[in-house]
C-alpha positions as protocol buffer text, in pm:
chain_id: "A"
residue {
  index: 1
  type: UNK
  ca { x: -6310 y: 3507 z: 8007 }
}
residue {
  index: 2
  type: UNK
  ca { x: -6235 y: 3737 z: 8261 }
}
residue {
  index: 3
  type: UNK
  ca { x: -6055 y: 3967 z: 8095 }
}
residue {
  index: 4
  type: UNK
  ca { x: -6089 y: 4225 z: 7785 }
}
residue {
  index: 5
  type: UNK
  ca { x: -6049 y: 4090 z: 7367 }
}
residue {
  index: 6
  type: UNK
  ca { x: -5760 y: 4347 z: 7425 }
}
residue {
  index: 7
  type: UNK
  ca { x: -5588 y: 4201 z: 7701 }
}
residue {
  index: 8
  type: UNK
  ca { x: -5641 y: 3841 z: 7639 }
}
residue {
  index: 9
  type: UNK
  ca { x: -5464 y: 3870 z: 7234 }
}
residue {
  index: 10
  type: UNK
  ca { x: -5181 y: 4061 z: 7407 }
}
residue {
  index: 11
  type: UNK
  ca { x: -5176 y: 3733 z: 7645 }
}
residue {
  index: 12
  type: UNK
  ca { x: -5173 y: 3510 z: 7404 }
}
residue {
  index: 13
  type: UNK
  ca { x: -4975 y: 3662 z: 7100 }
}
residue {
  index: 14
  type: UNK
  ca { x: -4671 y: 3646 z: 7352 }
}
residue {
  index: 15
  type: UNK
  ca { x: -4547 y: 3296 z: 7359 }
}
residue {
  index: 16
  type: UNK
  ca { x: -4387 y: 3307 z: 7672 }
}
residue {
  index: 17
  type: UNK
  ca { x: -4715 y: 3323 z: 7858 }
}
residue {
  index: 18
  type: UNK
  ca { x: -4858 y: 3004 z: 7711 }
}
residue {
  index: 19
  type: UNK
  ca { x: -4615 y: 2800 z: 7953 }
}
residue {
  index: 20
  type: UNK
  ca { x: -4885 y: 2956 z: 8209 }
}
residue {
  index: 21
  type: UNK
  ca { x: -5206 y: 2761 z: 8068 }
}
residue {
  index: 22
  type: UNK
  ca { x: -5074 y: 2466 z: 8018 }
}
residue {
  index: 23
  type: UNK
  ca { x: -5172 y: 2181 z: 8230 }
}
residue {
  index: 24
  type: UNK
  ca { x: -4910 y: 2123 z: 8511 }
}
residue {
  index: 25
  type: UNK
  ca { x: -4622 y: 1854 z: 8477 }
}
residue {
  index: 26
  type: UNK
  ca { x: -4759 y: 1806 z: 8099 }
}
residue {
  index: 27
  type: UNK
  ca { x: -4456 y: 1980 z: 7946 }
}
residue {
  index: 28
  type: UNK
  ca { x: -4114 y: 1953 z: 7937 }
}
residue {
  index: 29
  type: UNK
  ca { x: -3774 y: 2130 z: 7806 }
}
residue {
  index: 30
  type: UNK
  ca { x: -3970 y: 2475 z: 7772 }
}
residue {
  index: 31
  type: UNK
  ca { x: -3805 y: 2739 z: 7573 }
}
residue {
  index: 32
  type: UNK
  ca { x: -3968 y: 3037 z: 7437 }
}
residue {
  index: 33
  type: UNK
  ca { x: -3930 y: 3398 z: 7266 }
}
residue {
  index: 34
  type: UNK
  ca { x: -4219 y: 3661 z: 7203 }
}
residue {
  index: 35
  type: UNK
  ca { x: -4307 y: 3477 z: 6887 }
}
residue {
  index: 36
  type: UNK
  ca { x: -4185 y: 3075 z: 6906 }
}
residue {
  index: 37
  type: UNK
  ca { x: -4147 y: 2856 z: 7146 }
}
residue {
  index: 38
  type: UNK
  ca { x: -4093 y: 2462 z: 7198 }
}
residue {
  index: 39
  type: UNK
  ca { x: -4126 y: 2212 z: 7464 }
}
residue {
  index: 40
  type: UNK
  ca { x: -4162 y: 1814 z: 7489 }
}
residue {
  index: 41
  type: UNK
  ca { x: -4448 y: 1645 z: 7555 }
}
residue {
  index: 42
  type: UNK
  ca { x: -4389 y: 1261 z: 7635 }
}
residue {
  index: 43
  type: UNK
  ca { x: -4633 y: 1115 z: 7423 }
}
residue {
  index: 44
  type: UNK
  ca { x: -4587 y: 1307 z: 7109 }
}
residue {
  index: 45
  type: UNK
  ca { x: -4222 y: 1434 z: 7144 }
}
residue {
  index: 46
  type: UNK
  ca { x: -4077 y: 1829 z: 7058 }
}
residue {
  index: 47
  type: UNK
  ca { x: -4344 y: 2006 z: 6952 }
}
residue {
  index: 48
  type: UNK
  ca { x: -4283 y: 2332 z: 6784 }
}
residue {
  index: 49
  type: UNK
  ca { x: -4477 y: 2644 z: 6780 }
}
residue {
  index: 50
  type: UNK
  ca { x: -4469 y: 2976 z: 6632 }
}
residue {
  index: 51
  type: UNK
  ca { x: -4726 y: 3286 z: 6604 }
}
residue {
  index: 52
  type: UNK
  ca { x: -4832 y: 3282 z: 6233 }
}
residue {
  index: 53
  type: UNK
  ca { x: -5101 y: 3566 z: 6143 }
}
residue {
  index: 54
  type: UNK
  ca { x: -5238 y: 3835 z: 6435 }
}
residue {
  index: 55
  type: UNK
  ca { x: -5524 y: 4067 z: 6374 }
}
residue {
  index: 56
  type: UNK
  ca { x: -5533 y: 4282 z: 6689 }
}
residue {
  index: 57
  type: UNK
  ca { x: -5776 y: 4167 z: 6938 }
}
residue {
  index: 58
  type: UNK
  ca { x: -5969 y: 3908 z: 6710 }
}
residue {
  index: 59
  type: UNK
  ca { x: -5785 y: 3656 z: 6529 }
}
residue {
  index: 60
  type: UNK
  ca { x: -5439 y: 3445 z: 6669 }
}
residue {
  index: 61
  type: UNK
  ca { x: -5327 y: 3180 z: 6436 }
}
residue {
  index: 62
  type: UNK
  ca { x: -5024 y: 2949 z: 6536 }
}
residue {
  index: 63
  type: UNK
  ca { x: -4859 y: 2700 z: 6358 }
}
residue {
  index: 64
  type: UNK
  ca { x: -4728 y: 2390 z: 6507 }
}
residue {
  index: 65
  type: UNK
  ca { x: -4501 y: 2064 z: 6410 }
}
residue {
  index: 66
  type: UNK
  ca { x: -4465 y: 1733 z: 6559 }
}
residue {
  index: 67
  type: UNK
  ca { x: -4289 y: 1441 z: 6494 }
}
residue {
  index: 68
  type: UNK
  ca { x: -4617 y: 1222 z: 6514 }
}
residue {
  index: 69
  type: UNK
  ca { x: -4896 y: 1437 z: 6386 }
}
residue {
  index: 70
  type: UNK
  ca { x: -4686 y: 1705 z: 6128 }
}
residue {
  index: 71
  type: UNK
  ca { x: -4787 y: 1982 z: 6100 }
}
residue {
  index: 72
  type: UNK
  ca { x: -5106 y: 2184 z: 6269 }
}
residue {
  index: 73
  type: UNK
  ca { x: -5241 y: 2476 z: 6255 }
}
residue {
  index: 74
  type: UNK
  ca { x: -5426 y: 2635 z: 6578 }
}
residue {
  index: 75
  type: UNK
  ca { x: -5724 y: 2946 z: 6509 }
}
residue {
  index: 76
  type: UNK
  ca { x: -5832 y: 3104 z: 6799 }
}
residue {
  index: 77
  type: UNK
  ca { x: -6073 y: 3333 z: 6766 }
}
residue {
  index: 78
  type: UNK
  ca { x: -6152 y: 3636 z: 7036 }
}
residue {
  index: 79
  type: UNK
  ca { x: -6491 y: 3766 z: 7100 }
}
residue {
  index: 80
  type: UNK
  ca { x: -6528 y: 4113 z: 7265 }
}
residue {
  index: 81
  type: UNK
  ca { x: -6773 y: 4109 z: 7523 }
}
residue {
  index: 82
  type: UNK
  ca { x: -6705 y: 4395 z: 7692 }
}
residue {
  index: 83
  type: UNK
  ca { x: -6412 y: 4563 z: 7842 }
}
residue {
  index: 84
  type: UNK
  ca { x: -6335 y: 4331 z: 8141 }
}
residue {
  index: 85
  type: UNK
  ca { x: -6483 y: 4020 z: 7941 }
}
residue {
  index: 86
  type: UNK
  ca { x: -6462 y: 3814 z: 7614 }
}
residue {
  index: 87
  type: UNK
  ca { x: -6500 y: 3493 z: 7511 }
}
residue {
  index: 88
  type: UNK
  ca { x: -6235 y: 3291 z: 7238 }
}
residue {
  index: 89
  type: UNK
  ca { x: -6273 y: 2957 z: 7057 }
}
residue {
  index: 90
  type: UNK
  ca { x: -6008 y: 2746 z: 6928 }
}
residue {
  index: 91
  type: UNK
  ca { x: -6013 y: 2543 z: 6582 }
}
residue {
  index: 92
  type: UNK
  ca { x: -5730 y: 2299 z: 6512 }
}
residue {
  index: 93
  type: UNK
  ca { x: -5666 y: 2199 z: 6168 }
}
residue {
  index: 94
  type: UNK
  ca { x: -5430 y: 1853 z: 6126 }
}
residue {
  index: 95
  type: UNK
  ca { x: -5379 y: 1660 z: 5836 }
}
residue {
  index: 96
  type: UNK
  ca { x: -5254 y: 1309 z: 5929 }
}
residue {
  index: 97
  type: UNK
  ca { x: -5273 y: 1037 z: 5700 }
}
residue {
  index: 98
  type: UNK
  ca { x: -5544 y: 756 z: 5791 }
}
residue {
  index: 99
  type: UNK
  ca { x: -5297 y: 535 z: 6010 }
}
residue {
  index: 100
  type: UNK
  ca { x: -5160 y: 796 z: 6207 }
}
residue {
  index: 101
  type: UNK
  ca { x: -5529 y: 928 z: 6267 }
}
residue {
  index: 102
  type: UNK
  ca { x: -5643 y: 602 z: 6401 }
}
residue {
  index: 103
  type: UNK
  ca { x: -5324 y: 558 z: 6643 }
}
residue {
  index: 104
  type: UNK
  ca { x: -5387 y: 908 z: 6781 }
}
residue {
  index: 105
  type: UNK
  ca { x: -5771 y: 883 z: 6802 }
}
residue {
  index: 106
  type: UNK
  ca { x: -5886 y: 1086 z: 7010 }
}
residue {
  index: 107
  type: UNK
  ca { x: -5652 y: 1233 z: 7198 }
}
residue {
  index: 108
  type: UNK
  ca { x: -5580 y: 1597 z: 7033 }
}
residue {
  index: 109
  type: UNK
  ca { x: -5938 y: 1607 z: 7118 }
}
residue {
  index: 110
  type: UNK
  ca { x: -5892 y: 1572 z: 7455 }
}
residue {
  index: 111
  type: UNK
  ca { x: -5568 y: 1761 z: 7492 }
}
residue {
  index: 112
  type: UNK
  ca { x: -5747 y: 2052 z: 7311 }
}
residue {
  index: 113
  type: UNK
  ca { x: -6010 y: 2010 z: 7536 }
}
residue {
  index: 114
  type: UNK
  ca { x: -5751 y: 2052 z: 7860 }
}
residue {
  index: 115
  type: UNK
  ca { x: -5619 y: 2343 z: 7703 }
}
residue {
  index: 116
  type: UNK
  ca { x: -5920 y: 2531 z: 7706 }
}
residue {
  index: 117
  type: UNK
  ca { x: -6031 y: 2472 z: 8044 }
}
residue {
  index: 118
  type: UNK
  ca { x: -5692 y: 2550 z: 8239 }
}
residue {
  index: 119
  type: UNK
  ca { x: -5661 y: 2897 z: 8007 }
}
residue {
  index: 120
  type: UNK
  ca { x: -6081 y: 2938 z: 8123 }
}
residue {
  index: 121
  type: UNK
  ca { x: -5959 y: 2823 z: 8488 }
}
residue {
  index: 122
  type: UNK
  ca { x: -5636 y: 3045 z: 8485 }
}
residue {
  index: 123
  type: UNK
  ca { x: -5635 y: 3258 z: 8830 }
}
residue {
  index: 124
  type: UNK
  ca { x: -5392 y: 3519 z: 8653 }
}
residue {
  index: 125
  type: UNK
  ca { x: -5658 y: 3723 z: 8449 }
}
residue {
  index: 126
  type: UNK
  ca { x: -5612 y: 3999 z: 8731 }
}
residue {
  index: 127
  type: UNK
  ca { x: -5239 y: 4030 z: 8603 }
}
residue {
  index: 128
  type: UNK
  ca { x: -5360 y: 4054 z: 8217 }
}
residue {
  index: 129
  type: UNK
  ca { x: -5539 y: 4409 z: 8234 }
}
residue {
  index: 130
  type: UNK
  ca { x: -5314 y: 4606 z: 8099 }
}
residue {
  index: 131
  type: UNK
  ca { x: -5057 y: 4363 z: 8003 }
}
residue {
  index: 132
  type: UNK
  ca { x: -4774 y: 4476 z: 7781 }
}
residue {
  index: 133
  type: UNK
  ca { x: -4460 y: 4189 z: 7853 }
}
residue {
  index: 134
  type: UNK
  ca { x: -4452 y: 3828 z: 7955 }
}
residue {
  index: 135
  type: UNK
  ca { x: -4556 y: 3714 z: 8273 }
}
């Protein structure tokens, strides 16, 4: 990434930003606060998030709920590279009952997969350094 382990958590620990790095026309209904926020997606429905655990510029853990898939539980981890550069890595935990696995195959995959490369792709890095309030 092109930005500091500093300056990316205090990104990403703010809800409001994530509306940024997400895929455009993908979302709907956004609404957000420093620690929650919710939107609709049309394949899965409201989708819930909040900011469960933070350990300053290494560890983000947010919990989600949907509808379709229940609950879920996103780990990303931050990597300090140096101080204009890190690297992160996301681990989704979902427990879905066989059925439900099958008709949503994989497309968390996928959409995980999006995620990563618009927040890797995002041209606002240059606004990050030194970040302190939502974007």
């Amino acid at each position: 990434m092109p930005c500091g382990d500093s300056d990316l958590y205090a990104f990403l620990t703010d809800m409001r930003n994530l509306k940024t790095v997400v895929p455009e026309g993908m979302i709907k209904d956004w609404e957000a606060t420093e620690d929650r926020c919710s939107f609709r997606l049309d394949t899965t429905g409201r989708i819930s998030v909040s900011l469960s655990e933070a350990l300053p510029h290494s560890l983000i853990i947010y919990n989600a709920e949907t509808f379709l898939t229940g609950k879920v539980t996103l780990q990303v981890t931050i990597e300090y590279i140096s101080g204009v550069r890190s690297a992160f890595h996301i681990t989704a935990g979902v427990n879905m009952n066989p059925i439900m696995k099958m008709m949503v195959g994989d497309s968390a995959g996928r959409y995980l997969d999006s995620l990563i490369d618009t927040i890797e792709s995002y041209n606002g890095f240059d606004k990050v350094r030194g970040y302190s309030r939502s974007l």
